[in-house]
PLY file of the C-alpha trace (Angstrom):
ply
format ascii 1.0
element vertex 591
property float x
property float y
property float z
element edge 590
property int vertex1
property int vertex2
end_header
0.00 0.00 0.00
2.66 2.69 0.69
4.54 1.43 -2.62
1.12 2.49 -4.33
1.16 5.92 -3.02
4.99 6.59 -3.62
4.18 6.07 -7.36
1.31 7.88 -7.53
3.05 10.52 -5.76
5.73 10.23 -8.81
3.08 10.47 -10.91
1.58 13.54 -9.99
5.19 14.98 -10.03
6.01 13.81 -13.16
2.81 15.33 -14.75
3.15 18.93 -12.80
7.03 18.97 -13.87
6.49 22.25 -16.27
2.81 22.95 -14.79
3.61 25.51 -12.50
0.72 27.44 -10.63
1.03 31.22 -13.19
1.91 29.00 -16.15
-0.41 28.65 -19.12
-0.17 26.03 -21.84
-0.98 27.07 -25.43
-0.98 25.02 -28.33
-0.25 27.10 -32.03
-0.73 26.42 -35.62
1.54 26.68 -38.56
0.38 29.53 -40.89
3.74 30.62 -43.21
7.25 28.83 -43.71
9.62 30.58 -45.64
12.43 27.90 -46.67
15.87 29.01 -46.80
18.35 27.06 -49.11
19.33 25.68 -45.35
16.85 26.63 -42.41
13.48 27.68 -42.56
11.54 30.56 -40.93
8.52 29.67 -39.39
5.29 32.04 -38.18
3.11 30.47 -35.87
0.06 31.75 -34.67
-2.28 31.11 -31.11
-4.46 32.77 -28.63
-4.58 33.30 -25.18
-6.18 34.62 -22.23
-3.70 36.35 -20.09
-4.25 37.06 -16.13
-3.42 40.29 -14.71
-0.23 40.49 -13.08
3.27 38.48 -13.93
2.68 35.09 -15.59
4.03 32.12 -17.73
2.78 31.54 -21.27
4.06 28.44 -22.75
3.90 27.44 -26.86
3.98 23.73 -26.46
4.42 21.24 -29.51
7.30 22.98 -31.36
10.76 21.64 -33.09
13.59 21.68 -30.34
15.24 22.84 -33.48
14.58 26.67 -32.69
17.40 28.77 -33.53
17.59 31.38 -29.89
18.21 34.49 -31.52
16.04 33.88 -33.98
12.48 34.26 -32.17
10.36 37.25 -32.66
7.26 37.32 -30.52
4.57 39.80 -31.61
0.96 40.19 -29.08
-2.14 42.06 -30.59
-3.06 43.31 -27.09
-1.09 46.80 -26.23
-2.24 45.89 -22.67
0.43 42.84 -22.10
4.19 43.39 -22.05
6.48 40.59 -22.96
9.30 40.30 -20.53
11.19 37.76 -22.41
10.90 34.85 -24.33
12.82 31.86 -24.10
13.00 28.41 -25.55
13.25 25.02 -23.56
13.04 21.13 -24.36
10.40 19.07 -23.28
11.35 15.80 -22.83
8.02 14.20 -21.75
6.23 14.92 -24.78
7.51 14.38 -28.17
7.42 15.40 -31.76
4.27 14.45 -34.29
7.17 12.61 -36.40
8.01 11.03 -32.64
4.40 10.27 -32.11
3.71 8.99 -35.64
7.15 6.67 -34.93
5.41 4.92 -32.02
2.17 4.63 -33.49
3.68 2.59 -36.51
6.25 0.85 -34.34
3.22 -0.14 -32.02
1.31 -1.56 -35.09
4.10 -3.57 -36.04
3.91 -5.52 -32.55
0.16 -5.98 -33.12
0.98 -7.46 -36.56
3.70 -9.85 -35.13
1.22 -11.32 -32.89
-1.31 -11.72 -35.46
1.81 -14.12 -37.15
2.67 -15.77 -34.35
-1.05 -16.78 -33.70
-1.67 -17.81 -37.09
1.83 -20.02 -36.72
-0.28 -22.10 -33.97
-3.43 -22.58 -36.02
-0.84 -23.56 -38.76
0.59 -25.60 -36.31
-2.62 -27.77 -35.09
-4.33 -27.97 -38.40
-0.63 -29.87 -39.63
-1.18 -31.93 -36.44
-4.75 -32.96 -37.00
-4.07 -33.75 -40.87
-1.08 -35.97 -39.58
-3.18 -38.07 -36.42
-6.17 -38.42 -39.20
-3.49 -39.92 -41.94
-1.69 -41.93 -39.14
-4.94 -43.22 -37.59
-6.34 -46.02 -40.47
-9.10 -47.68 -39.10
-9.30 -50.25 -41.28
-5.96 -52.02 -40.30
-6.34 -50.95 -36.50
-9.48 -53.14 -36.32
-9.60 -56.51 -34.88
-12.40 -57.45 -37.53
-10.92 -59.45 -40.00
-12.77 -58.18 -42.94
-15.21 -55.22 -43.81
-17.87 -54.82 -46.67
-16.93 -52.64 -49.49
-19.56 -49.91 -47.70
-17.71 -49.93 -44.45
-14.72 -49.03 -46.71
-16.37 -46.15 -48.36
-17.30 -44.88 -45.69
-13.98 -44.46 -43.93
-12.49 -43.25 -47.34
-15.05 -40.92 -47.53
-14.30 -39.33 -44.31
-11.09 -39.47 -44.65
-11.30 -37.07 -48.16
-13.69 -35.29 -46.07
-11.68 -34.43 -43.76
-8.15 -33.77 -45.32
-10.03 -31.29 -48.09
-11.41 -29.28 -44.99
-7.70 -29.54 -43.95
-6.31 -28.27 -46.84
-8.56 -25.51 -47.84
-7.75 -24.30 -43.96
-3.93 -24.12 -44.20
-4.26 -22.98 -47.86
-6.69 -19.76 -46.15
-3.92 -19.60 -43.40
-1.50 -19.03 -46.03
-3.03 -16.63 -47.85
-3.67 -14.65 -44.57
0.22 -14.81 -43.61
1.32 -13.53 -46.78
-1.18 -10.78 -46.58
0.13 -9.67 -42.76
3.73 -10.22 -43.91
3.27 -7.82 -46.36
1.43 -5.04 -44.32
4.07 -5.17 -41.99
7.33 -4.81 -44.20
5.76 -1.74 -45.38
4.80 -0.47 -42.07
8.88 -1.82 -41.44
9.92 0.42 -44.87
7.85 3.20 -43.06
9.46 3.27 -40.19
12.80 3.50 -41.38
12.00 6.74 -43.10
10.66 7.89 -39.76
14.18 6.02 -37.83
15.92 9.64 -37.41
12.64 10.31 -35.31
12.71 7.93 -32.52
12.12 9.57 -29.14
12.79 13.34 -30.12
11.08 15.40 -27.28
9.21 18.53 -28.19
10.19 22.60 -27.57
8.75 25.09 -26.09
8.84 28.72 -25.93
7.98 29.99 -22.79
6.53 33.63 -22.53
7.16 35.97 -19.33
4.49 38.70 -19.48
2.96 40.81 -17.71
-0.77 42.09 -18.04
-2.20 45.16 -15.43
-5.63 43.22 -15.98
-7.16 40.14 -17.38
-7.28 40.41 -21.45
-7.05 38.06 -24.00
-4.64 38.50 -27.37
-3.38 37.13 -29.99
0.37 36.06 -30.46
2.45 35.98 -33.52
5.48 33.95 -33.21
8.66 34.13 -35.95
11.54 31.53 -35.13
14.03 29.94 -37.23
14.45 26.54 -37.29
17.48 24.32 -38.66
17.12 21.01 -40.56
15.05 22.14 -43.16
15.98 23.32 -46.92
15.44 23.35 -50.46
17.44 22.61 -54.26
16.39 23.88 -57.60
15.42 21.54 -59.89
13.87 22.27 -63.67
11.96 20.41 -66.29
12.87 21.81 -70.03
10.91 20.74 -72.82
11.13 21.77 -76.02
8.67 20.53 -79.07
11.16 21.16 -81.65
13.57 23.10 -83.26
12.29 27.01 -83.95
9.99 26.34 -80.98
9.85 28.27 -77.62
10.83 26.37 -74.68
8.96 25.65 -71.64
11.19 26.06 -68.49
9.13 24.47 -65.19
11.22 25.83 -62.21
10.59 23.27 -59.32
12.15 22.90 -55.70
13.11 19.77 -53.53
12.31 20.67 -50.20
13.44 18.87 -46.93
12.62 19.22 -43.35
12.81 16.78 -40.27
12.17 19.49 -37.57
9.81 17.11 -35.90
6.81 18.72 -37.04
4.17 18.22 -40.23
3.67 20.97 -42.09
0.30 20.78 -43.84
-1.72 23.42 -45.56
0.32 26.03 -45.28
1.69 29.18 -46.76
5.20 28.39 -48.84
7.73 30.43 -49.50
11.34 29.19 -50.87
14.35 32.25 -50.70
18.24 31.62 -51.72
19.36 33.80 -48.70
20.89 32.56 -45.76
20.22 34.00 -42.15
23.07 32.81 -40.59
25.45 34.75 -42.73
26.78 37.82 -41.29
25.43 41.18 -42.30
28.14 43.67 -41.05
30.05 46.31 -43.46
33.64 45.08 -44.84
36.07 47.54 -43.35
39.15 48.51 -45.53
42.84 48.46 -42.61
45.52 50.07 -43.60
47.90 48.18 -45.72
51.16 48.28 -44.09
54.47 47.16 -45.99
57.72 45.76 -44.13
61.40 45.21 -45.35
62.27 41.71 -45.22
65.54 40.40 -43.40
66.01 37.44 -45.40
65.48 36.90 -49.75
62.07 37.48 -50.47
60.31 37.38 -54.29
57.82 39.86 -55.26
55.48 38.40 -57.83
52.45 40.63 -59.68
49.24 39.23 -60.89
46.49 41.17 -62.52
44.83 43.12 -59.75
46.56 41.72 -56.85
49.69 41.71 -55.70
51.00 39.42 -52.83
54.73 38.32 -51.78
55.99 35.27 -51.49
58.00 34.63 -48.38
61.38 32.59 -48.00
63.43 31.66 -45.51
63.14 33.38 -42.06
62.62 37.04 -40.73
60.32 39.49 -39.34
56.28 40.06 -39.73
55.88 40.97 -43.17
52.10 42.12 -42.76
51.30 44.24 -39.51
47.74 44.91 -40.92
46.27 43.50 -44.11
43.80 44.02 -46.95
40.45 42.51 -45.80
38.39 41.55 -49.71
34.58 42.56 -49.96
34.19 38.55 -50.34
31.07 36.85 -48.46
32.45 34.93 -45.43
32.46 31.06 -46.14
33.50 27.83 -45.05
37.03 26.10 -44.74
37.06 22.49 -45.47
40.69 21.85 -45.13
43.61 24.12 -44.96
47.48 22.58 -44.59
49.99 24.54 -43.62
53.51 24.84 -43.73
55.77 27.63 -40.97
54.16 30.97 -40.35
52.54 32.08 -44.11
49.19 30.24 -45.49
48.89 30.95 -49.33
45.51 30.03 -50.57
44.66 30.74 -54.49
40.88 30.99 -55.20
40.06 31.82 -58.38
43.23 33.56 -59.53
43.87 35.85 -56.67
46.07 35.06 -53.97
46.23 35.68 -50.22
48.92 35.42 -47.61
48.09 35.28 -43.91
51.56 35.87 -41.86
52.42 36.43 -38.51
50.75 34.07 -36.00
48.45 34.72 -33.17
49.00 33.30 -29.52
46.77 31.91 -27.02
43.70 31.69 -29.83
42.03 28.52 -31.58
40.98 30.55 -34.19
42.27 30.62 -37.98
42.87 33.48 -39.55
43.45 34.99 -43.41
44.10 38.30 -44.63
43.34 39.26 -40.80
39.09 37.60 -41.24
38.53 34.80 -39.68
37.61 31.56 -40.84
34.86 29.84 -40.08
33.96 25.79 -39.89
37.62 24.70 -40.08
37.44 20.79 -40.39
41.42 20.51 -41.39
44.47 21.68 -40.15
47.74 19.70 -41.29
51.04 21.07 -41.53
53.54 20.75 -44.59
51.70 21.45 -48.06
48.82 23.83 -48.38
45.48 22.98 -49.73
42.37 25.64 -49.25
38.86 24.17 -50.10
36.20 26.79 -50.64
32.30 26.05 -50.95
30.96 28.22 -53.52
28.05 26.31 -54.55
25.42 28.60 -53.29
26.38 32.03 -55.51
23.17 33.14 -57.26
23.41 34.40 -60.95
23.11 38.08 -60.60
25.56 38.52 -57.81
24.38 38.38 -54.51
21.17 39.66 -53.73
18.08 37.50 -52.27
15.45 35.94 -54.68
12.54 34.58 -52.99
9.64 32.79 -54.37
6.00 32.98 -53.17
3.76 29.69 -54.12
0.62 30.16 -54.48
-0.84 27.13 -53.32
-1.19 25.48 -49.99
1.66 22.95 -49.57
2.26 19.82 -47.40
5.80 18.88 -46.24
6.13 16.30 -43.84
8.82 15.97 -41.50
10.47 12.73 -42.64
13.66 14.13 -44.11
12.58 13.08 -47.90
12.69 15.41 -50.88
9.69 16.76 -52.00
8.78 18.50 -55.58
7.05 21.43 -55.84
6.00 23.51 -58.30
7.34 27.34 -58.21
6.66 28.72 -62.08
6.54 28.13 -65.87
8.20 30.02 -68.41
7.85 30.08 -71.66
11.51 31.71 -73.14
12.47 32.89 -76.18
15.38 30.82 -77.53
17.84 30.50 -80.28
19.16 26.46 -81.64
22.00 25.62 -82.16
23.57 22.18 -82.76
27.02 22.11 -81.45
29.64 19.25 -83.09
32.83 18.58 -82.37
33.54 15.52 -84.64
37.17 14.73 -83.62
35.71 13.80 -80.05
31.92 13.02 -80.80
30.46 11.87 -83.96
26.97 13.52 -82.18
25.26 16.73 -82.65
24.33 18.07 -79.49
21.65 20.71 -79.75
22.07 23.83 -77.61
19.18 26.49 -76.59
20.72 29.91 -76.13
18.80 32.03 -73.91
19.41 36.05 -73.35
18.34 38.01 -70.44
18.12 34.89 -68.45
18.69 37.20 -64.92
14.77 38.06 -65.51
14.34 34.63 -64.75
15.63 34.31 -61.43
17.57 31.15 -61.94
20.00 29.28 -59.44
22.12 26.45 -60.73
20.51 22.80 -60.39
19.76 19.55 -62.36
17.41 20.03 -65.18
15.12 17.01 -66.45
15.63 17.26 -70.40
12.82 17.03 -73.04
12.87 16.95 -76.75
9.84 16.63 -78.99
7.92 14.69 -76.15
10.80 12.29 -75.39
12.57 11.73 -72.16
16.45 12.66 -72.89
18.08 12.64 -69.48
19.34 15.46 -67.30
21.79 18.16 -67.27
22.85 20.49 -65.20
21.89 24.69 -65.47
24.57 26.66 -64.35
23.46 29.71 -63.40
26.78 30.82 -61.90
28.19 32.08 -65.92
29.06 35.88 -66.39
28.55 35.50 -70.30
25.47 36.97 -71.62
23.70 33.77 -72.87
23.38 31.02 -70.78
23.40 27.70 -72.92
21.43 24.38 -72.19
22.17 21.35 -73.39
18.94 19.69 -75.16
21.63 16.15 -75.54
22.38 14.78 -78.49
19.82 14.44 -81.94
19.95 11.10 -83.83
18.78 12.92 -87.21
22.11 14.68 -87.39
24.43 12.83 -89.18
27.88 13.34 -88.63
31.57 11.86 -90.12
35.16 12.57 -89.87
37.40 11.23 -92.33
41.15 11.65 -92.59
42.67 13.19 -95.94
45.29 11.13 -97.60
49.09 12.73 -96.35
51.76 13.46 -98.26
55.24 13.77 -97.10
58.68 15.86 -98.82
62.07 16.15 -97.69
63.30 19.43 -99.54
67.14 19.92 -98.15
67.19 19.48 -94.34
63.79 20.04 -93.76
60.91 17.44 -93.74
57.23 18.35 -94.84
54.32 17.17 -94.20
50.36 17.70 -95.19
47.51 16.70 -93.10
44.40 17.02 -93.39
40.68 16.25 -92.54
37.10 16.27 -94.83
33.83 16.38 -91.94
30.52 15.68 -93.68
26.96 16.90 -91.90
24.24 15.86 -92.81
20.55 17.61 -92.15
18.14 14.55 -91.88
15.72 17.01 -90.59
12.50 18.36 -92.16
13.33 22.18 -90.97
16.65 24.05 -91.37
19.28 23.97 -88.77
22.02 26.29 -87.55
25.09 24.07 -86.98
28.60 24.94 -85.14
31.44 22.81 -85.79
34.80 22.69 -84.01
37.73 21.07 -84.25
41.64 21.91 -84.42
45.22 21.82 -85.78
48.38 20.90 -83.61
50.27 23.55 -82.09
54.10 24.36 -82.06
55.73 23.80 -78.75
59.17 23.79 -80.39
60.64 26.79 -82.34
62.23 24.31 -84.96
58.70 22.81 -85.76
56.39 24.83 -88.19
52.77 24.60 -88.20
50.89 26.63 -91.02
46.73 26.86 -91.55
46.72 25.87 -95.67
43.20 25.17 -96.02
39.81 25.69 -93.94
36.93 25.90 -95.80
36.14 29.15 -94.69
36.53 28.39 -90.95
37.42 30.75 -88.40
40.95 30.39 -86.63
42.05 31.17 -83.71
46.04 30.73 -84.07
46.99 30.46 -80.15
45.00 27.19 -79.78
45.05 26.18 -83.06
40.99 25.80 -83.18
39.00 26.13 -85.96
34.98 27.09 -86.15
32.30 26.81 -88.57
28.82 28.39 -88.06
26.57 27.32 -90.78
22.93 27.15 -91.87
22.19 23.58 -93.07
19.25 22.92 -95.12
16.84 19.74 -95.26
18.39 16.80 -96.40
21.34 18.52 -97.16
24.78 17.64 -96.27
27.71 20.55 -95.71
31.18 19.33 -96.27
33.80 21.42 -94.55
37.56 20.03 -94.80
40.96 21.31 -93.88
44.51 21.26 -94.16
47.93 21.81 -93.10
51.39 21.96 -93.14
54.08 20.73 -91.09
57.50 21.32 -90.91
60.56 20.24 -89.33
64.25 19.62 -89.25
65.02 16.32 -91.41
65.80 13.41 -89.49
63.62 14.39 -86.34
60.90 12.83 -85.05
57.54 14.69 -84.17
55.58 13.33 -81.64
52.40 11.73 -82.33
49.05 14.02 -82.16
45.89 12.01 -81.86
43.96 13.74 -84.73
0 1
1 2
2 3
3 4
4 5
5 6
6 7
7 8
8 9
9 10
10 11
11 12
12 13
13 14
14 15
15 16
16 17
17 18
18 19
19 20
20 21
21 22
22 23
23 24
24 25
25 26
26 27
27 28
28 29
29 30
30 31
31 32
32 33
33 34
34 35
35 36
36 37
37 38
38 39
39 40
40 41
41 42
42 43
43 44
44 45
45 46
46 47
47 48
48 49
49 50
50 51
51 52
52 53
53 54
54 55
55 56
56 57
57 58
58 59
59 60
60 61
61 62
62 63
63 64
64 65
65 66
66 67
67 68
68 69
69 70
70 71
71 72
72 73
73 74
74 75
75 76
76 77
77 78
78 79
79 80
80 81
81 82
82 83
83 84
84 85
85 86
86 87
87 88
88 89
89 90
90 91
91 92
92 93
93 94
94 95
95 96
96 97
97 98
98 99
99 100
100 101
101 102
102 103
103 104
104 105
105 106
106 107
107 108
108 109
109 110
110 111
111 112
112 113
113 114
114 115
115 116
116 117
117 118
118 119
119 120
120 121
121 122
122 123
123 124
124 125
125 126
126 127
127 128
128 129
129 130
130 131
131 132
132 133
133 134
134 135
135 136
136 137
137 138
138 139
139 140
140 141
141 142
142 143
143 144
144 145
145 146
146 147
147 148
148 149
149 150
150 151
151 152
152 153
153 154
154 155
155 156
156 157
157 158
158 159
159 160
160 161
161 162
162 163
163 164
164 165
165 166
166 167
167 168
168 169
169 170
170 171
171 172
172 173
173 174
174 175
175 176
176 177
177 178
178 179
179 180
180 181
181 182
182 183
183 184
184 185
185 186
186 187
187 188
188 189
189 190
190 191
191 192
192 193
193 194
194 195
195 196
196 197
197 198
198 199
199 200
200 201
201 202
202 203
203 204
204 205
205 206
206 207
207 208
208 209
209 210
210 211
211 212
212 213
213 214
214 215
215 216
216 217
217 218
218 219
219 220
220 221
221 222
222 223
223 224
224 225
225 226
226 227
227 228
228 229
229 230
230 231
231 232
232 233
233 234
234 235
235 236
236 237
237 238
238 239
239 240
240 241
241 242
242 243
243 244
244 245
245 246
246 247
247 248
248 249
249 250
250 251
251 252
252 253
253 254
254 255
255 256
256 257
257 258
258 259
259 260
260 261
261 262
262 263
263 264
264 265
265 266
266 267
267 268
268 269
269 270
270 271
271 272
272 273
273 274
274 275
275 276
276 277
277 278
278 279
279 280
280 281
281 282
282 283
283 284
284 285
285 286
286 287
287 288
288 289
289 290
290 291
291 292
292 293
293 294
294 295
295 296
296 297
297 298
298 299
299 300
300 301
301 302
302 303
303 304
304 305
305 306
306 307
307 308
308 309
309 310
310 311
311 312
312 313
313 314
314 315
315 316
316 317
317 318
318 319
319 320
320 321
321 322
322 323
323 324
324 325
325 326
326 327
327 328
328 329
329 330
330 331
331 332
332 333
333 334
334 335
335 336
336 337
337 338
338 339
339 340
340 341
341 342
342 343
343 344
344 345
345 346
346 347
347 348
348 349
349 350
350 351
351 352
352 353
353 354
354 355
355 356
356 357
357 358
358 359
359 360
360 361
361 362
362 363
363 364
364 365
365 366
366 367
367 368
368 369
369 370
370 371
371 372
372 373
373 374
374 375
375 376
376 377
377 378
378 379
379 380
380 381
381 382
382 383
383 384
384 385
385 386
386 387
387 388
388 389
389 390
390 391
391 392
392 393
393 394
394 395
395 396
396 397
397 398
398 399
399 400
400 401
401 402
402 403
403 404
404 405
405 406
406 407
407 408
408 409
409 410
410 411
411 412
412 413
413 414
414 415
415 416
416 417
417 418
418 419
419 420
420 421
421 422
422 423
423 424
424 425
425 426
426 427
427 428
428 429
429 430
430 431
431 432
432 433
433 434
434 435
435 436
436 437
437 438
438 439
439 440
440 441
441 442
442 443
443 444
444 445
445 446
446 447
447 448
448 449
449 450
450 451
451 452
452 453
453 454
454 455
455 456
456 457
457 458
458 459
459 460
460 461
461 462
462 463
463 464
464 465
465 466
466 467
467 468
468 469
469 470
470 471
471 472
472 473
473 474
474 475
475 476
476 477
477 478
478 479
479 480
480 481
481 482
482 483
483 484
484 485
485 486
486 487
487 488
488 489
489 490
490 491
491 492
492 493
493 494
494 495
495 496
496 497
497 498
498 499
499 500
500 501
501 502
502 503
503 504
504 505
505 506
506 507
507 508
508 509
509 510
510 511
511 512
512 513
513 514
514 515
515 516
516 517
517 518
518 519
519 520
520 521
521 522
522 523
523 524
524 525
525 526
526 527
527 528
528 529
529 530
530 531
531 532
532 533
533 534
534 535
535 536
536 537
537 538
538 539
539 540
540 541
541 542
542 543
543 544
544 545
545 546
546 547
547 548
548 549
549 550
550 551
551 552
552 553
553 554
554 555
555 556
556 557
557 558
558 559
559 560
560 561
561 562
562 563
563 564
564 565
565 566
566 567
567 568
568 569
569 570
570 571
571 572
572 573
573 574
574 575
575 576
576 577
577 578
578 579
579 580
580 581
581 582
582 583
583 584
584 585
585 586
586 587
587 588
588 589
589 590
């Protein structure tokens, strides 16, 4: 008897823990989530009837995933003042995802006893069928002969009986394939849900204080981690001279514990937890070296490269108007890190006692995963740069969305365009004998575009996927449409001919590429290829013949941009000339 009142003692503890006497428990709804590209903001709305004086308002049933400095509480009433507002975990309730884990894990148990009851009626039909075919009546009996009825009889029982047998295990069967299958998809189910097991619930919990009874309403803004969102794009074209139909789509993930269903989406590229100060310029403060030092100049930067030993070379440093990002490994080797992103380079010298921090160009660095002396290798995550430099684009759907918190990608739709676009098939034979077809499309900032995988379609066929990068400075961006099977394409070596005039050698090579337009329309066609290029003063290359092509001498490329006709083929061939000392060999060029 007193072991019954100690636990319902606990009991009543356990279910008063975050019940104190001034607080009140409020449950809110989900009305807006704006998705970040990582985090999401999240506006929840409730009401509330507040007592006069000082009191506790708690939002129960939120994600423990609540970001501190990121909640914003907002009350209608002008008559309550909000002291503060602080979140906590609540480890006797838990998430809906939590809940939902339970209630499948729980049905899973009820679906393994189902099986393990049907195993016994298995079980005792396959011992009843075995005592009736063991038990023969006719050779048990002491009677030394029975009439042909007696014997029909007993046979007729017996097929009776063992058909009623049969069709029993045979409906037993059928049932435990039928529960077997129910639960390996609640079992598939519940592996989504696994990262969900026992997660308690947050809370925000509201001092206010109120000179008299009222009631209000309350806006809360929080952000929340584990949630996000990728482009992804559907481009389908009907055919050449066509417009093309760009469907801009988003993968969005959350696990923060909590459904989100029927509610107000909204997808933006920024991301809250970057820093929003000014970039200060320093002063930029030369030293003389006391050991050999090299100066070295690159286009709009210049930077010194230490050697040997000496004094600080930078007391202050040149701080770039670059957006702060992450370090995924850095080696280093003595006092100077040299990093080269992108054609600029930065030097961070000097060192810094009695700090864990990592430093270049005087900013720090944040997210270091790597630090390993003797070479130097900087790893920069870039991924996220939007098209048109970086300012925020944001996207408002207009219809009611469901995301569940399981962690899974889900599509939805953000806009259709329908673009303007030039064709062009691009063909470089000496690689490829395919003609890939290209969409060039100018003024593409207007479509606020990030860079993502893009579903391909051509003419109302599947093609595959590419990728858009949205991250080009040139003034077209170019999608690949893949390759088209009516463009026929060949590369066929001239024959060479070879002279030795004196003490030089000559040689003339040369190449015929056919294209054929299988096509009912006209096409505009762009065809590359190349001629070897002189890495040796002695050895001679010379452009003889090119059809008309353009060259470009440093790399040796040619280019044809043509207008092919239907059922038309364009022949474009070229030639050249090389020449070297007699007796030497020239390595071999493949093509």
């Amino acid at each position: 008897m007193q072991n019954l009142k100690i636990l319902g003692l606990i009991l009543v503890i356990a279910s008063n823990v975050f019940a104190q006497e001034a607080e009140t428990r409020v449950k809110s709804t989900i009305e807006e989530v704006i998705v970040y590209q990582k985090n999401a903001r999240i506006l929840r709305k409730a009401k509330a009837n507040i007592p006069a004086g000082k009191s506790e308002l708690v939002l129960e049933q939120l994600s423990q995933k609540i970001l501190i400095n990121s909640i914003q509480v907002k009350l209608s009433n002008k008559n309550v003042a909000l002291v503060s507002a602080v979140p906590r975990v609540n480890y006797l309730k838990q998430t809906e995802a939590s809940e939902r884990y339970q209630t499948i894990s729980d049905s899973i148990q009820l679906f393994e006893r189902a099986l393990r009851a049907l195993a016994l009626d298995q079980k005792v039909v396959q011992i009843t069928k075995k005592t009736l075919l063991d038990n023969n009546p006719l050779g048990s009996s002491k009677k030394e002969g029975f009439t042909v009825e007696e014997v029909k009889k007993v046979m007729e029982f017996k097929r009776k009986e063992l058909a009623a047998l049969e069709k029993e295990l045979l409906e037993l069967d059928y049932k435990r394939r039928e529960l077997q299958q129910k639960e390996a998809m609640l079992r598939r189910q519940l592996n989504v849900l696994s990262n969900a097991r026992s997660k308690p619930s947050g809370e925000i919990v509201l001092q206010l204080q109120a000179a008299a009874q009222v009631a209000t309403d309350i806006e809360v803004v929080y952000v929340v981690t584990n949630a996000g969102w990728r482009p992804l794009y559907d481009l389908k074209s009907e055919g050449v001279g066509k417009p093309l139909e760009l469907v801009y789509k988003a993968h969005v993930y959350q696990s923060t514990g909590f459904d989100w269903e029927q509610i107000k989406l909204s997808l933006s590229s920024s991301d809250p937890s970057l820093s929003h100060d000014r970039p200060i310029l320093n002063p930029l403060k030369l030293n003389l070296l006391a050991s050999h030092y090299k100066a070295k100049k690159k286009k709009g930067n210049t930077y010194i490269q230490y050697q040997g030993s000496g004094n600080v070379v930078l007391d202050e440093e040149f701080i770039r108007n670059n957006p702060q990002r992450n370090l995924t490994g850095i080696i280093a080797s003595g006092a100077t890190v040299n990093s080269v992103d992108k054609g600029e380079a930065i030097n961070s010298n000097g060192s810094r006692s009695a700090s864990n921090d990592i430093y270049i160009n005087g900013a720090p660095i944040i997210g270091v995963q790597e630090v390993v002396v003797d070479d130097i290798i900087l790893n920069f995550d870039n991924e996220d740069l939007l098209a048109n430099g970086n300012h925020t684009i944001e996207f408002d759907l207009a219809l009611l969305q469901d995301i569940p918190s399981d962690g899974e990608k889900h599509i939805v739709e953000v806009k259709r365009h329908e673009m303007e676009v030039n064709y062009e098939y691009h063909i470089v034979p000496k690689i490829d004998k395919g003609a890939f077809l290209l969409a060039k499309i100018t003024n593409y900032g207007q479509y606020n575009l990030l860079s993502g995988n893009a579903n391909i379609f051509f003419e109302g066929v599947y093609l595959g996927q590419s990728y858009l990068n949205s991250k080009s400075t040139m003034d077209t961006l170019l999608l690949s449409l893949g390759r088209d099977e009516k463009i026929s394409v060949k590369r066929e070596k001239l024959k060479s001919v070879r002279k030795e005039n004196g003490s030089l050698t000559k040689e003339r090579l040369g190449f015929e590429i056919s294209v054929r337009n299988n096509k009912s329309e006209s096409i505009d066609i762009n065809v590359l290829d190349q001629i070897p290029v002189s890495k040796n003063k002695e050895l001679e290359i010379k452009l003889l013949e090119s059809t008309g092509a353009i060259f470009y001498a440093p790399y040796g490329s040619l280019r044809w941009r043509k207008t092919l006709k239907p059922n038309l083929t364009e022949k474009l061939k070229f030639e050249y000339e090389v020449k070297y000392p007699k007796g030497r060999g020239v390595s071999k060029v493949n093509g």
